[in-house]
PyMOL commands that place a pseudoatom at each C-alpha (Angstrom):
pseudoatom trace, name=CA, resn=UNK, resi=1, chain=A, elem=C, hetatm=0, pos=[25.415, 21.417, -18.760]
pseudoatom trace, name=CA, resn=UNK, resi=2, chain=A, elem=C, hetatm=0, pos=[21.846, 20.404, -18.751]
pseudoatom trace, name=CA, resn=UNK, resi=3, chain=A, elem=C, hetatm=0, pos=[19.952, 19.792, -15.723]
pseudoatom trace, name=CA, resn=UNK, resi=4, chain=A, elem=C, hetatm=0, pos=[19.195, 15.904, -15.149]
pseudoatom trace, name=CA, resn=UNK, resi=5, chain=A, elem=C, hetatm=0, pos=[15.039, 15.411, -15.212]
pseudoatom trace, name=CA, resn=UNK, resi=6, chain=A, elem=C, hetatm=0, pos=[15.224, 14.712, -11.598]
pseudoatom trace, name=CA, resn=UNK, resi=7, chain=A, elem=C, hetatm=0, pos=[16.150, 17.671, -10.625]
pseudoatom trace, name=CA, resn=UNK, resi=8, chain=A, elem=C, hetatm=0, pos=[13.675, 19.438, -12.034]
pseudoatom trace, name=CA, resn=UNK, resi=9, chain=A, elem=C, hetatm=0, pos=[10.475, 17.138, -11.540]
pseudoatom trace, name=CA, resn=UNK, resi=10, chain=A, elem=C, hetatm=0, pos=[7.329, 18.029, -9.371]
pseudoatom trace, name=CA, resn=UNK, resi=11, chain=A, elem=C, hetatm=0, pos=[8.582, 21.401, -8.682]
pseudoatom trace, name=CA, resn=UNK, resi=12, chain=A, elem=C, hetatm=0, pos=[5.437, 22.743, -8.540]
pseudoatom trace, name=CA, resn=UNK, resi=13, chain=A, elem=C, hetatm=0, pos=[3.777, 22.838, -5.220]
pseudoatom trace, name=CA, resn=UNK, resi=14, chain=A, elem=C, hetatm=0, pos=[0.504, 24.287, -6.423]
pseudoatom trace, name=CA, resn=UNK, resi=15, chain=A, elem=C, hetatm=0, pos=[0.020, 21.321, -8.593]
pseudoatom trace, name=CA, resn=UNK, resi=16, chain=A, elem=C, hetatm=0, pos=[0.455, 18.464, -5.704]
pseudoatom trace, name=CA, resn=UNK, resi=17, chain=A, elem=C, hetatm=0, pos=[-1.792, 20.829, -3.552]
pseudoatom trace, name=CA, resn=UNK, resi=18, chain=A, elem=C, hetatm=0, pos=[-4.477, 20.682, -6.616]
pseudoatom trace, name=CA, resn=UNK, resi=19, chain=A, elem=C, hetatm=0, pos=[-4.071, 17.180, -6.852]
pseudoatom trace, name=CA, resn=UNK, resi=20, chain=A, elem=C, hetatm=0, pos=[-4.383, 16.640, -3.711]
pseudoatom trace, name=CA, resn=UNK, resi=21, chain=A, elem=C, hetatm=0, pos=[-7.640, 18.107, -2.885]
pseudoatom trace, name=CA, resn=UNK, resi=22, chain=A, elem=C, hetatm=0, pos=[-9.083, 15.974, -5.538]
pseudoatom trace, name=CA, resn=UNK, resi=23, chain=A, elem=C, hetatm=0, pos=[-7.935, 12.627, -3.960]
pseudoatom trace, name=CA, resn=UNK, resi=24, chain=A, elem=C, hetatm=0, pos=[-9.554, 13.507, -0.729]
pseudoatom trace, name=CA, resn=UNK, resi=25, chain=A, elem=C, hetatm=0, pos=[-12.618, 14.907, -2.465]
pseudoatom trace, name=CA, resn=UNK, resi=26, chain=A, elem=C, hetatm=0, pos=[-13.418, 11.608, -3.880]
pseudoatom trace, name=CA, resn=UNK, resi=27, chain=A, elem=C, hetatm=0, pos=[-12.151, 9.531, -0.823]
pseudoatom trace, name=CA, resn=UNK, resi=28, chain=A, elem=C, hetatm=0, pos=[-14.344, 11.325, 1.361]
pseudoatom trace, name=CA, resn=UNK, resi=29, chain=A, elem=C, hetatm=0, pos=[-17.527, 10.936, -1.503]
pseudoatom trace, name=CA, resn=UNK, resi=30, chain=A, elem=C, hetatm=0, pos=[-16.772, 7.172, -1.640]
pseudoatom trace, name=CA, resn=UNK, resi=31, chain=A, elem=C, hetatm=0, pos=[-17.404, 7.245, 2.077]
pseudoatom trace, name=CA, resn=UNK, resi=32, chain=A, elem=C, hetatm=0, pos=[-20.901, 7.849, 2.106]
pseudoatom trace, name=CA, resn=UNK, resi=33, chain=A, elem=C, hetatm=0, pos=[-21.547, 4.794, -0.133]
pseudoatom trace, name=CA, resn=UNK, resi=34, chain=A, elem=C, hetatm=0, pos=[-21.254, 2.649, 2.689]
pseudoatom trace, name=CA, resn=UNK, resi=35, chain=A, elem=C, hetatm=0, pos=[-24.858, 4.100, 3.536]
pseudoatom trace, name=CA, resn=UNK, resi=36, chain=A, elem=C, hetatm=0, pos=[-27.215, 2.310, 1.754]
pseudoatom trace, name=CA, resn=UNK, resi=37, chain=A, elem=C, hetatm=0, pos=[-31.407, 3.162, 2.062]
pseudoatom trace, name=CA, resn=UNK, resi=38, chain=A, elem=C, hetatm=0, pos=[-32.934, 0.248, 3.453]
pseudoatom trace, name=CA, resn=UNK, resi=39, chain=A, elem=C, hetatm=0, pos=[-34.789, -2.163, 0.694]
pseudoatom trace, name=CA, resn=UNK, resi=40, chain=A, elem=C, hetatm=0, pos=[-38.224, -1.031, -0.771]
pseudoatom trace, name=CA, resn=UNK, resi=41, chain=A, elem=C, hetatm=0, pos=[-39.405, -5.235, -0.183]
pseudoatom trace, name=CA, resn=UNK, resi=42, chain=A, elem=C, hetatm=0, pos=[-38.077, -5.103, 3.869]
pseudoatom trace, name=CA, resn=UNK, resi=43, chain=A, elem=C, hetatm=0, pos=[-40.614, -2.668, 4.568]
pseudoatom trace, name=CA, resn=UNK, resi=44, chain=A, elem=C, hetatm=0, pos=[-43.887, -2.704, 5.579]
pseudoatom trace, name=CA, resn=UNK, resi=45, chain=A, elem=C, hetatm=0, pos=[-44.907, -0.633, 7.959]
pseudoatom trace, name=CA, resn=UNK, resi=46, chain=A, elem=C, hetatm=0, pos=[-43.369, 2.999, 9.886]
pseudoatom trace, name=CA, resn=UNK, resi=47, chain=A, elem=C, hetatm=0, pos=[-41.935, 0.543, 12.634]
pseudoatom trace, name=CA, resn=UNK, resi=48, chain=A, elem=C, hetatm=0, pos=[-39.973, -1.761, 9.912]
pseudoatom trace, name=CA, resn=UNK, resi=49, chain=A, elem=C, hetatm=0, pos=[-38.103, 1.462, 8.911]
pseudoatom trace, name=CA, resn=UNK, resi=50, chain=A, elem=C, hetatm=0, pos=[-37.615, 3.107, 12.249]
pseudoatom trace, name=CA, resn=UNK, resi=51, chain=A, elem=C, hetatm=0, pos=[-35.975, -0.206, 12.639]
pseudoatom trace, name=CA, resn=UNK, resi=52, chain=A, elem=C, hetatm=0, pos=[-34.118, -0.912, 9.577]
pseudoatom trace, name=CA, resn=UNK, resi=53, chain=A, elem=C, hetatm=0, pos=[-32.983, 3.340, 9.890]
pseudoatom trace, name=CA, resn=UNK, resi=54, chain=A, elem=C, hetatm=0, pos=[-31.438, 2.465, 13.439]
pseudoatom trace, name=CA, resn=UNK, resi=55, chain=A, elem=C, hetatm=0, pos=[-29.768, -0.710, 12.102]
pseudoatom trace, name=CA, resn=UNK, resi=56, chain=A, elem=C, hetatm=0, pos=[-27.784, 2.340, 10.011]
pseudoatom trace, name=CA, resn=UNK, resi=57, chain=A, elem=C, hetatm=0, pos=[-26.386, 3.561, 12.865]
pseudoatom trace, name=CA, resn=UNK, resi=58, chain=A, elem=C, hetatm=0, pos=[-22.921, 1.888, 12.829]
pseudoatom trace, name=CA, resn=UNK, resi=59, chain=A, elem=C, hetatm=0, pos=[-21.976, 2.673, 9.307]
pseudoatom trace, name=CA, resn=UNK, resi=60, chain=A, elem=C, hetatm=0, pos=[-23.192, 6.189, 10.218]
pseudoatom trace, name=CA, resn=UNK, resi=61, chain=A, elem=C, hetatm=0, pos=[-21.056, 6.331, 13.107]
pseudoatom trace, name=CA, resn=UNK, resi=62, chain=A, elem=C, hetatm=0, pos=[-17.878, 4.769, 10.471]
pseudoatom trace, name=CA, resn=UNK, resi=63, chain=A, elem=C, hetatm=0, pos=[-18.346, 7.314, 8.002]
pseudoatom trace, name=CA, resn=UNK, resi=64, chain=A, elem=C, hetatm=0, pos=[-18.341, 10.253, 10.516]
pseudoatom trace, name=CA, resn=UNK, resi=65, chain=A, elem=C, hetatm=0, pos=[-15.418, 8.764, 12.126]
pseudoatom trace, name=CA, resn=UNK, resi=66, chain=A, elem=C, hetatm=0, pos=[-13.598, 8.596, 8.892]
pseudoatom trace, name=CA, resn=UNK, resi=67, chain=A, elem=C, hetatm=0, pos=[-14.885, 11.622, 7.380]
pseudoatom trace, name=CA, resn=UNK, resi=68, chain=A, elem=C, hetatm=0, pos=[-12.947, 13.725, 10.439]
pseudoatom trace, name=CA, resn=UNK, resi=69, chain=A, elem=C, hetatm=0, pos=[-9.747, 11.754, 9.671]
pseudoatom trace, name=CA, resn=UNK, resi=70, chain=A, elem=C, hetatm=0, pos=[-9.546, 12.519, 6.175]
pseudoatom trace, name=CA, resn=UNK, resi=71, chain=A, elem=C, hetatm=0, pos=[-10.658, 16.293, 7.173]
pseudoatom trace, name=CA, resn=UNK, resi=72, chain=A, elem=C, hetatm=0, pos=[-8.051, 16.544, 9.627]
pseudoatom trace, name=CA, resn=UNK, resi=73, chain=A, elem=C, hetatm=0, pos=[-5.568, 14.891, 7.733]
pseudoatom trace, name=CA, resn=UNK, resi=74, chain=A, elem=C, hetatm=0, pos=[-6.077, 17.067, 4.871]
pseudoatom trace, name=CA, resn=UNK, resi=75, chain=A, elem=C, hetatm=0, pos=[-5.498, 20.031, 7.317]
pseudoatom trace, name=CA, resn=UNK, resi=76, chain=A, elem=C, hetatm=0, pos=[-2.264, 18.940, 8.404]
pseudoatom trace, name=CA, resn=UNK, resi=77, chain=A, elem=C, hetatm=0, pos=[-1.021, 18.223, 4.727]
pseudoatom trace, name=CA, resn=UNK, resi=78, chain=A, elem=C, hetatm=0, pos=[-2.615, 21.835, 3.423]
pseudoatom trace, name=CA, resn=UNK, resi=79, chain=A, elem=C, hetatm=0, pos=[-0.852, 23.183, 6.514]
pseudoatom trace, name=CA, resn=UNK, resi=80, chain=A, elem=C, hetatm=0, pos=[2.098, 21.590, 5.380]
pseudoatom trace, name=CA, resn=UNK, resi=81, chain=A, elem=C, hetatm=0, pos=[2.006, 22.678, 1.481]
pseudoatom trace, name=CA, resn=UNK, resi=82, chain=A, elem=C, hetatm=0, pos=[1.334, 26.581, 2.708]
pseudoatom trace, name=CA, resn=UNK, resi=83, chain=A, elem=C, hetatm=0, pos=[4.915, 26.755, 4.434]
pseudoatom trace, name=CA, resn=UNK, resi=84, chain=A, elem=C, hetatm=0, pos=[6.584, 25.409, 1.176]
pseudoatom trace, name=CA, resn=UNK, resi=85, chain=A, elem=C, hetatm=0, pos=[8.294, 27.533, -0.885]
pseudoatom trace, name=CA, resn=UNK, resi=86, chain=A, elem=C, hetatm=0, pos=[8.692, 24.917, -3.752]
pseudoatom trace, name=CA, resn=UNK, resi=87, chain=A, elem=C, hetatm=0, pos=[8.503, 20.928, -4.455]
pseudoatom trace, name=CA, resn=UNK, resi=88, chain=A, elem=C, hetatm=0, pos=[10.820, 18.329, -5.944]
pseudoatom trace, name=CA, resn=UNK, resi=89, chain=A, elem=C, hetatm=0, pos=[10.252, 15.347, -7.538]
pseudoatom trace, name=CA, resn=UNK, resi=90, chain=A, elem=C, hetatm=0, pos=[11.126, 13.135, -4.349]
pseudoatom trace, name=CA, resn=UNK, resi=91, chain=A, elem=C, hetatm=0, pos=[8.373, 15.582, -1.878]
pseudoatom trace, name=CA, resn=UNK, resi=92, chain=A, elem=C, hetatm=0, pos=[6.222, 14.586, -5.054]
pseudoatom trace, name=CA, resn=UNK, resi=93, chain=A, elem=C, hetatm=0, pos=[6.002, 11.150, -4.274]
pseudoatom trace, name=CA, resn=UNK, resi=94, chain=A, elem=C, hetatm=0, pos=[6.163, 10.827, -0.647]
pseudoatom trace, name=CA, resn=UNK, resi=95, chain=A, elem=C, hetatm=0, pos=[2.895, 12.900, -1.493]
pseudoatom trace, name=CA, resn=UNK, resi=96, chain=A, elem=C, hetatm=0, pos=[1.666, 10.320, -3.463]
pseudoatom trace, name=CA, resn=UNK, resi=97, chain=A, elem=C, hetatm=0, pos=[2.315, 7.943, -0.817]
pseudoatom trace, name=CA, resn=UNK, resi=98, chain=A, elem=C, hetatm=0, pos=[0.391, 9.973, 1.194]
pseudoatom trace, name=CA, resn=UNK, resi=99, chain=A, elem=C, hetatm=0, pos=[-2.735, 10.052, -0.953]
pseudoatom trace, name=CA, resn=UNK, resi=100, chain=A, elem=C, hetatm=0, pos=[-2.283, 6.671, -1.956]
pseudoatom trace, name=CA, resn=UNK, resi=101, chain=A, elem=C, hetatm=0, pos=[-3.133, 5.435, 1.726]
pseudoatom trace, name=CA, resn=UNK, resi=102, chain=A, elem=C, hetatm=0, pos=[-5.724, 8.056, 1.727]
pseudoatom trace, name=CA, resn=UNK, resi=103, chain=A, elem=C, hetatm=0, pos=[-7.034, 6.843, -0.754]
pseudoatom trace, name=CA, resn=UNK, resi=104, chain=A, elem=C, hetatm=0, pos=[-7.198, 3.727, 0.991]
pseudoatom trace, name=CA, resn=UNK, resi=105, chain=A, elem=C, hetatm=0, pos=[-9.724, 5.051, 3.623]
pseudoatom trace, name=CA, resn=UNK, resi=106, chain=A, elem=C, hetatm=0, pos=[-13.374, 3.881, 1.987]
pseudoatom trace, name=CA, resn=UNK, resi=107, chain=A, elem=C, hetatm=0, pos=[-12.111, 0.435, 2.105]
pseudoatom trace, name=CA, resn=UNK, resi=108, chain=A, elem=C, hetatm=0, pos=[-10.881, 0.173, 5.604]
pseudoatom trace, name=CA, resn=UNK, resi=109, chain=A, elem=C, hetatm=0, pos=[-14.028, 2.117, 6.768]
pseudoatom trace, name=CA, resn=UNK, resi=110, chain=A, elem=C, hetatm=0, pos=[-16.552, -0.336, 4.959]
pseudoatom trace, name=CA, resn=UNK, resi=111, chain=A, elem=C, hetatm=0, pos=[-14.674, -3.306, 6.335]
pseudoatom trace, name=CA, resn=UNK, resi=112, chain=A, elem=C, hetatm=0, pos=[-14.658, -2.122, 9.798]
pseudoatom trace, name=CA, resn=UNK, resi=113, chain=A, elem=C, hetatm=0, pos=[-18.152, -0.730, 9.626]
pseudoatom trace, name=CA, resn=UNK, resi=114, chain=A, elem=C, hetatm=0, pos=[-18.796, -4.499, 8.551]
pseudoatom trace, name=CA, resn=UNK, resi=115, chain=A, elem=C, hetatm=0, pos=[-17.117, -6.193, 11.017]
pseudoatom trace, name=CA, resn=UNK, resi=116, chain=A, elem=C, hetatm=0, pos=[-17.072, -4.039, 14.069]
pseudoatom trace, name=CA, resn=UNK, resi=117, chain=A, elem=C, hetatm=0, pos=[-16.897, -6.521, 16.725]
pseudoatom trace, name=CA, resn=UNK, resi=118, chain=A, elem=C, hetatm=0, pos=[-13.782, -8.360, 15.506]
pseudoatom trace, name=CA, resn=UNK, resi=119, chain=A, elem=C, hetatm=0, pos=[-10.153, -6.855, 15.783]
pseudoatom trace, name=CA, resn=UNK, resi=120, chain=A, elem=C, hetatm=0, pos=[-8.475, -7.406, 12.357]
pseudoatom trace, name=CA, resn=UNK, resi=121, chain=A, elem=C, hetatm=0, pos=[-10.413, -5.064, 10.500]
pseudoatom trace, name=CA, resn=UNK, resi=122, chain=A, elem=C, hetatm=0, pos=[-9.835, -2.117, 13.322]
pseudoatom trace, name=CA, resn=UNK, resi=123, chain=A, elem=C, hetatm=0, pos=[-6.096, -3.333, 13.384]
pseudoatom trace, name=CA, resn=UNK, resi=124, chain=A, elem=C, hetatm=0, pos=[-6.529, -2.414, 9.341]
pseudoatom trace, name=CA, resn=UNK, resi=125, chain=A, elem=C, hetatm=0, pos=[-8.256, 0.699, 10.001]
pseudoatom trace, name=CA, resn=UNK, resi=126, chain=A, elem=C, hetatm=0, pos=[-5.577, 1.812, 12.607]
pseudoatom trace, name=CA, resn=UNK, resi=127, chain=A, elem=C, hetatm=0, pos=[-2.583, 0.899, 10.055]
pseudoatom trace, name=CA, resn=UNK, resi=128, chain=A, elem=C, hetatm=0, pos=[-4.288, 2.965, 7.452]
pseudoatom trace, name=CA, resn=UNK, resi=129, chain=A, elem=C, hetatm=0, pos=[-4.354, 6.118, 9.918]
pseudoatom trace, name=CA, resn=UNK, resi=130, chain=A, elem=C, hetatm=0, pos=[-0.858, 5.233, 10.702]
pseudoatom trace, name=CA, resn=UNK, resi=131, chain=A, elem=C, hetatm=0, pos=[0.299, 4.896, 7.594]
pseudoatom trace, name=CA, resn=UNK, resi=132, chain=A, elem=C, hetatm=0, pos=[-1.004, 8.349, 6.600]
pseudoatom trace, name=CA, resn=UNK, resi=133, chain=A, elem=C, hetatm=0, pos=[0.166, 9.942, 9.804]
pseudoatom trace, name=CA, resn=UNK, resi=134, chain=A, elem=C, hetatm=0, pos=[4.048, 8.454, 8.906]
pseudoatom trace, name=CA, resn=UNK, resi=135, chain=A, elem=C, hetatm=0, pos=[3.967, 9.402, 5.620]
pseudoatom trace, name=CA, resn=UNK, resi=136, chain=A, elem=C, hetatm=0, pos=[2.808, 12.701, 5.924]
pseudoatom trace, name=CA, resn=UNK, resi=137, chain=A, elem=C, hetatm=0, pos=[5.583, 13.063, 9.101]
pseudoatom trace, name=CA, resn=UNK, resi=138, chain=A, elem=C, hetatm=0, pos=[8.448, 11.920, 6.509]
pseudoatom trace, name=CA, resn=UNK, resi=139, chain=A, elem=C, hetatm=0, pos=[6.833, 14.884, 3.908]
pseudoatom trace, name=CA, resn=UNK, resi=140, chain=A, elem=C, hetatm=0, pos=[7.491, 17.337, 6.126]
pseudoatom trace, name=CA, resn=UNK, resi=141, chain=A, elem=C, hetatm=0, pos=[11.439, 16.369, 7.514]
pseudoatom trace, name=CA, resn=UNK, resi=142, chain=A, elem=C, hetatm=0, pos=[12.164, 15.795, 3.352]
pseudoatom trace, name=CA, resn=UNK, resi=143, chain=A, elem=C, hetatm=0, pos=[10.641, 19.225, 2.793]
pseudoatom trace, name=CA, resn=UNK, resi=144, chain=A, elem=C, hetatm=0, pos=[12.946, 20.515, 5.896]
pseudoatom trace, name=CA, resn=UNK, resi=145, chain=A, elem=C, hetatm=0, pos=[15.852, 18.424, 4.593]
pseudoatom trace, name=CA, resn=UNK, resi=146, chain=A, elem=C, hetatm=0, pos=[15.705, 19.600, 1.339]
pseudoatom trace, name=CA, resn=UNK, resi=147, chain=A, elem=C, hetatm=0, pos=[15.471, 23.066, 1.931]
pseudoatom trace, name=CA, resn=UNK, resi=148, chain=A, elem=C, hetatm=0, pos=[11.705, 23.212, 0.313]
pseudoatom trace, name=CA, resn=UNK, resi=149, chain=A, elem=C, hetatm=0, pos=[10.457, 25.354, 2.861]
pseudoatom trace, name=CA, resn=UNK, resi=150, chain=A, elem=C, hetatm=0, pos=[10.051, 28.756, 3.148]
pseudoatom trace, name=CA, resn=UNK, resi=151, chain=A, elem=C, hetatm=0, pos=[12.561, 31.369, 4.086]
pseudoatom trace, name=CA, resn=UNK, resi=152, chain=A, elem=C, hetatm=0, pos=[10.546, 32.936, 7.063]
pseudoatom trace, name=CA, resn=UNK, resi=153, chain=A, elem=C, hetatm=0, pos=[9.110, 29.796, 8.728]
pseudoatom trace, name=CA, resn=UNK, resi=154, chain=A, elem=C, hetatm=0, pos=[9.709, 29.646, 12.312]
pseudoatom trace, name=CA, resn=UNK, resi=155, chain=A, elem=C, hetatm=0, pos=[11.165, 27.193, 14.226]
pseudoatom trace, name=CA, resn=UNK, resi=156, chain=A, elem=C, hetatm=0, pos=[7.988, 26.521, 16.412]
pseudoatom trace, name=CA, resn=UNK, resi=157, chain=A, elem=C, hetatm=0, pos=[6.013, 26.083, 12.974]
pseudoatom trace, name=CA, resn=UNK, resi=158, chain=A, elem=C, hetatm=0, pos=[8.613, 23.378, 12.416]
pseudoatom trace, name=CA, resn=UNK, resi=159, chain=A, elem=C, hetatm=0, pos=[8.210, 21.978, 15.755]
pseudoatom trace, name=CA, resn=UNK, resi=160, chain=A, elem=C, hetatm=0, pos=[4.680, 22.088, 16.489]
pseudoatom trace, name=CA, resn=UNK, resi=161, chain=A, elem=C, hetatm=0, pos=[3.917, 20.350, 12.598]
pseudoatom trace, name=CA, resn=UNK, resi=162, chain=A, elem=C, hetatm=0, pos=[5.771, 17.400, 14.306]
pseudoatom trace, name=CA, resn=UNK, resi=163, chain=A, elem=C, hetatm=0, pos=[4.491, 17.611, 17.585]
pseudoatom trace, name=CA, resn=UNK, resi=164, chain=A, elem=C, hetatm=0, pos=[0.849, 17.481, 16.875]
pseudoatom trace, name=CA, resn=UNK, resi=165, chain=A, elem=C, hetatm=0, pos=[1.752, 14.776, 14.204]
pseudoatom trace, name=CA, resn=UNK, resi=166, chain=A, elem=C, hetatm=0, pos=[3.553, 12.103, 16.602]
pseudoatom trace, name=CA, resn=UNK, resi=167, chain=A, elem=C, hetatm=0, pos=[0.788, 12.917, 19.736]
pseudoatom trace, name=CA, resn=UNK, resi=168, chain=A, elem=C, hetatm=0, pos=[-1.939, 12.036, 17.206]
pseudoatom trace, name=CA, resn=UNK, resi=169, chain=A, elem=C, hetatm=0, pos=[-0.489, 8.695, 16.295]
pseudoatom trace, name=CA, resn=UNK, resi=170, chain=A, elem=C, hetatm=0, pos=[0.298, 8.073, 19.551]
pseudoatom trace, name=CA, resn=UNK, resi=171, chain=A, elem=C, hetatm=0, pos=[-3.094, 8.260, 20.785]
pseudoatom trace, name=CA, resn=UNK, resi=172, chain=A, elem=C, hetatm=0, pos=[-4.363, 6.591, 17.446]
pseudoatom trace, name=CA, resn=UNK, resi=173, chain=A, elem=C, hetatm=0, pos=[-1.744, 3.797, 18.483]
pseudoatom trace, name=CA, resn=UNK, resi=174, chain=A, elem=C, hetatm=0, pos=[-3.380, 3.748, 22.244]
pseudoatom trace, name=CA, resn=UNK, resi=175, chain=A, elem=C, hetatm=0, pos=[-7.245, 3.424, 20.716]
pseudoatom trace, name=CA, resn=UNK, resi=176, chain=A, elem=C, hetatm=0, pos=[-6.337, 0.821, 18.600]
pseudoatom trace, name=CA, resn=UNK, resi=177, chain=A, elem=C, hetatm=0, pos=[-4.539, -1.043, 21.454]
pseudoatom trace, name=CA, resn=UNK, resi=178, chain=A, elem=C, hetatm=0, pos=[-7.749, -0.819, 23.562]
pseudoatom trace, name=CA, resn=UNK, resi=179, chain=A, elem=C, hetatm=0, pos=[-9.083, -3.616, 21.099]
pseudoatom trace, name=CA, resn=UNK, resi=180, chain=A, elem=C, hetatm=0, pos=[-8.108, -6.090, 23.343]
pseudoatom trace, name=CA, resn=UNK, resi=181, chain=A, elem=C, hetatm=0, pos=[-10.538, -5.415, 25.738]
pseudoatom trace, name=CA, resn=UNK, resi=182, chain=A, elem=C, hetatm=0, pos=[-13.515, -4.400, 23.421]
pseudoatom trace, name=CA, resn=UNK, resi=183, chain=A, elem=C, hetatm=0, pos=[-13.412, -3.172, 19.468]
pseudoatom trace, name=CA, resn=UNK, resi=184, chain=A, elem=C, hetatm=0, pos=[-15.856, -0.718, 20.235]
pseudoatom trace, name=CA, resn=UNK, resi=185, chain=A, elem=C, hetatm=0, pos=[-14.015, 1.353, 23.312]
pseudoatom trace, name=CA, resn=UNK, resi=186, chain=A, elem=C, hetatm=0, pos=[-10.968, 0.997, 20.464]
pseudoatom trace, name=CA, resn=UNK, resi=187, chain=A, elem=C, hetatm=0, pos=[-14.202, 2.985, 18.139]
pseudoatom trace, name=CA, resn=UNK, resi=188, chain=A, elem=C, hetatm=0, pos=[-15.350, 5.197, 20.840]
pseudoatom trace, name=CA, resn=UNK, resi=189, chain=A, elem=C, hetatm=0, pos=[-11.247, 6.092, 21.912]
pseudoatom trace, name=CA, resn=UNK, resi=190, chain=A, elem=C, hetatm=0, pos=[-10.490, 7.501, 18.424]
pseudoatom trace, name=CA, resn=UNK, resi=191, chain=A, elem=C, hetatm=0, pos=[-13.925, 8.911, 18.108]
pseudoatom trace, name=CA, resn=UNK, resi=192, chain=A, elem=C, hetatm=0, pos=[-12.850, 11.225, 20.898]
pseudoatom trace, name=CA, resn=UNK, resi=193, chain=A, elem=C, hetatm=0, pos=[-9.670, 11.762, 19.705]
pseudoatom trace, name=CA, resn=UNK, resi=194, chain=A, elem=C, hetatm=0, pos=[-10.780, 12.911, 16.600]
pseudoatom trace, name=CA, resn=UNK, resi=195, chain=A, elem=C, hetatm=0, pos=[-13.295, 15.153, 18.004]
pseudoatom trace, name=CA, resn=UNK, resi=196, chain=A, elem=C, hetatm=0, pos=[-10.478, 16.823, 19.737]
pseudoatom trace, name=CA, resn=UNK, resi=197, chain=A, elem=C, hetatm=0, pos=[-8.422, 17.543, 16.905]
pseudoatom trace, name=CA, resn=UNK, resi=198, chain=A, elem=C, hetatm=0, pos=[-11.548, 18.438, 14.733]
pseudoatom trace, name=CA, resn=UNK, resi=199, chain=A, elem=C, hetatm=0, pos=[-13.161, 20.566, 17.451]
pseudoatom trace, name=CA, resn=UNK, resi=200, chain=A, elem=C, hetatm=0, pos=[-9.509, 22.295, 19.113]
pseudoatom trace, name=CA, resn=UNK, resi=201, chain=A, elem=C, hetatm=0, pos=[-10.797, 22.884, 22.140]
pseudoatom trace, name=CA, resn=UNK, resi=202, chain=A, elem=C, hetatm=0, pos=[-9.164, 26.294, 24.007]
pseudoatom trace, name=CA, resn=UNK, resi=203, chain=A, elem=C, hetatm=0, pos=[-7.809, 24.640, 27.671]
pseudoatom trace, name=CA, resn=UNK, resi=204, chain=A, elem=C, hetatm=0, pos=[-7.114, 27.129, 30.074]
pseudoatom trace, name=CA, resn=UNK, resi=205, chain=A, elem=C, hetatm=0, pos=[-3.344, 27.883, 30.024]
pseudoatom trace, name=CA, resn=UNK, resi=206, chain=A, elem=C, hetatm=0, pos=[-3.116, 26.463, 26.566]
pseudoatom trace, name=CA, resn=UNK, resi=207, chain=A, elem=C, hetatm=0, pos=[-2.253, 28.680, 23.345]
pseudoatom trace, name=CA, resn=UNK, resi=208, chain=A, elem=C, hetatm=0, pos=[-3.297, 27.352, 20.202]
for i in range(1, 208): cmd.bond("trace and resi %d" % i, "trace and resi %d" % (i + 1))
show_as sticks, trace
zoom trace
């Protein structure tokens, strides 16, 4: 009896992995367009574009900030696709999801980088992050589910995917809740949290 074409869609994990370093090659490219050279006409002198280079600053400071997400969100999915042994065609699409709201990311950033002081556009930029980080969660208990992932993988693989995946929102959740005080200790909150997932810092006592 012949297999039904849902059972053997998207099997292919090398493909979605292929696919999905494209998506986040252009995402993070369309990042950078925020960053515009001040006009030719606004200038007139060394000081006008020492000025009009510092008024960069904030959209500088959005596209780093967003440039680390994407990298360390494409690190946790990569991390993800190396433990599988194969895909199906419902891992397929939560993966497309998942690069969907990546995808997602230049837009957010420009908005926030032009409108930093007011709180709907961080509240934006927050659900994007948290939209990645659930979707990329439920990848990883359908792959476990499903029984897509390798033979050999060790439960504390399984358990520390998760782990670092829920702490990460949760502190995402906690930056983005600090808007009600200020937008920009929200910024400066997930700034640091991103450093610290970008730069894994070695604590004493700590195994990474």
């Amino acid at each position: 009896m012949p297999d039904s074409y849902n059972r053997i869609a998207g099997q292919n994990a090398e493909r979605l992995a292929a696919l999905s370093d494209g998506v986040f090659a252009v995402a993070m490219t369309l990042l950078v367009l925020n960053l515009r050279a001040p006009a030719v006409e606004a200038i007139h002198s060394e000081a006008d574009l020492w000025t009009a280079t510092g008024a960069l600053a904030p959209r500088l400071l959005m596209y780093m900030l967003s440039f680390m997400t994407l990298g360390i969100f494409w690190v946790g999915q990569q991390t993800q696709l190396n433990y599988l042994a194969r895909s199906d065609r419902s891992l397929s699409w939560i993966h497309l999801v998942f690069l969907f709201a990546v995808s997602m990311m230049p837009f957010s950033t420009s908005l926030l980088a032009q409108f930093t002081a007011y709180r709907l556009p961080l509240l934006i930029y927050w659900a994007n992050i948290l939209l990645i980080g659930i979707v990329l969660y439920a990848s990883w208990v359908c792959a476990l589910g499903s029984g897509l992932v390798k033979e050999d993988l060790a439960p504390q693989v399984s358990a520390a995917i998760k782990r670092r995946i829920l702490i990460a929102q949760a502190l995402y959740a906690l930056g983005a809740l600090l808007c009600v005080v200020n937008t920009y200790w929200s910024i400066g909150f997930i700034l640091l949290v991103e450093l610290n997932y970008a730069l894994a810092p070695r604590l004493p006592g700590r195994r990474r």
